[in-house]
C-alpha positions in Angstrom: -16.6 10.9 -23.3 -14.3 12.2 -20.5 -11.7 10.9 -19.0 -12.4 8.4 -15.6 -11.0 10.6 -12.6 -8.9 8.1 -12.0 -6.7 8.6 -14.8 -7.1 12.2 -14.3 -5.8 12.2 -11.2 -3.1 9.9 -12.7 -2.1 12.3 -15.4 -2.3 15.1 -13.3 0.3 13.9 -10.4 2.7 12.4 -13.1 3.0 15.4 -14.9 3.5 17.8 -11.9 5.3 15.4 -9.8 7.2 12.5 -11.8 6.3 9.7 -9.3 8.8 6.8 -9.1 5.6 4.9 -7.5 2.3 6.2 -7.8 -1.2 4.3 -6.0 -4.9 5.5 -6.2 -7.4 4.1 -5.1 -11.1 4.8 -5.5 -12.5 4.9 -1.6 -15.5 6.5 -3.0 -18.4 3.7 -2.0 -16.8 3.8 1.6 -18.1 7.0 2.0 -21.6 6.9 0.1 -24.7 8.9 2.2 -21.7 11.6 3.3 -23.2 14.6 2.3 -20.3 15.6 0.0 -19.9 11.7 -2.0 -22.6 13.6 -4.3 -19.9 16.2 -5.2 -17.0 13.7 -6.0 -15.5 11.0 -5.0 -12.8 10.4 -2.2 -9.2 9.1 -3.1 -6.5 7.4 -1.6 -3.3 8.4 -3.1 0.2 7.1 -2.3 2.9 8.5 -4.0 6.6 8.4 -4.0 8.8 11.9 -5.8 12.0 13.6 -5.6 9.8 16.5 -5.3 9.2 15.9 -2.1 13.0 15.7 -0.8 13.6 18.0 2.2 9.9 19.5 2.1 8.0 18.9 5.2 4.3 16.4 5.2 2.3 19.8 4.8 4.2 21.0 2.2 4.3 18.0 0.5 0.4 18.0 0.4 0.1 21.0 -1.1 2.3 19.9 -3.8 -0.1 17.2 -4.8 -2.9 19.6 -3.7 -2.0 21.8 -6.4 -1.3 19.1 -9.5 -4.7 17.9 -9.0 -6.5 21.6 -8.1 -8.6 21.6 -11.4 -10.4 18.6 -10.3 -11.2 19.7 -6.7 -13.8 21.5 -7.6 -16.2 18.6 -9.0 -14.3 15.5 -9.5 -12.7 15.0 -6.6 -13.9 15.7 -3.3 -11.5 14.5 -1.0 -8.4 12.8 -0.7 -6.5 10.6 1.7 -2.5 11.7 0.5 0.5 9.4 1.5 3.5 11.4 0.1 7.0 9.9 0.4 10.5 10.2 -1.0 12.5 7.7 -2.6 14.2 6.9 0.6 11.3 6.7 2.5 9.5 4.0 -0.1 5.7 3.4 0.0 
């Protein structure tokens, strides 16, 4: 059986990123009858890192962009991304 996307994503932004807070949540039934909720499901992730220190909102969406690439293409089909440093809390 494979792992729920949830803890996919989980792993996947842990690993890359070392969150000192991590939050996702699944947003997915919000969005049921848009044409692409049959392709994966939408996300909310909140996220706190060191690596995002000094990098700027776009930069730091790409960062989590790329941890979680692999499931972009079925998984996942969208996500909402709140990415914050240590200073700046959740």
């Amino acid at each position: 059986m494979d792992e729920p996307v949830m803890a996919q994503l989980r792993g996947a932004l842990e690993r890359a990123l070392a969150p000192a807070a991590l939050e996702i949540v699944d947003d997915s039934a919000r969005h049921a009858g848009h044409p692409g909720a049959r392709g994966g499901g939408h996300f909310r992730v909140t996220l706190v890192s060191e690596a995002f220190r000094g990098r700027s909102q776009l930069e730091r969406h790409r960062l989590v962009y790329a941890a979680v690439a692999p499931l972009m293409s079925g998984a996942v089909h969208a996500l909402n991304i709140i990415a914050r440093t240590p200073e700046e809390g959740l």
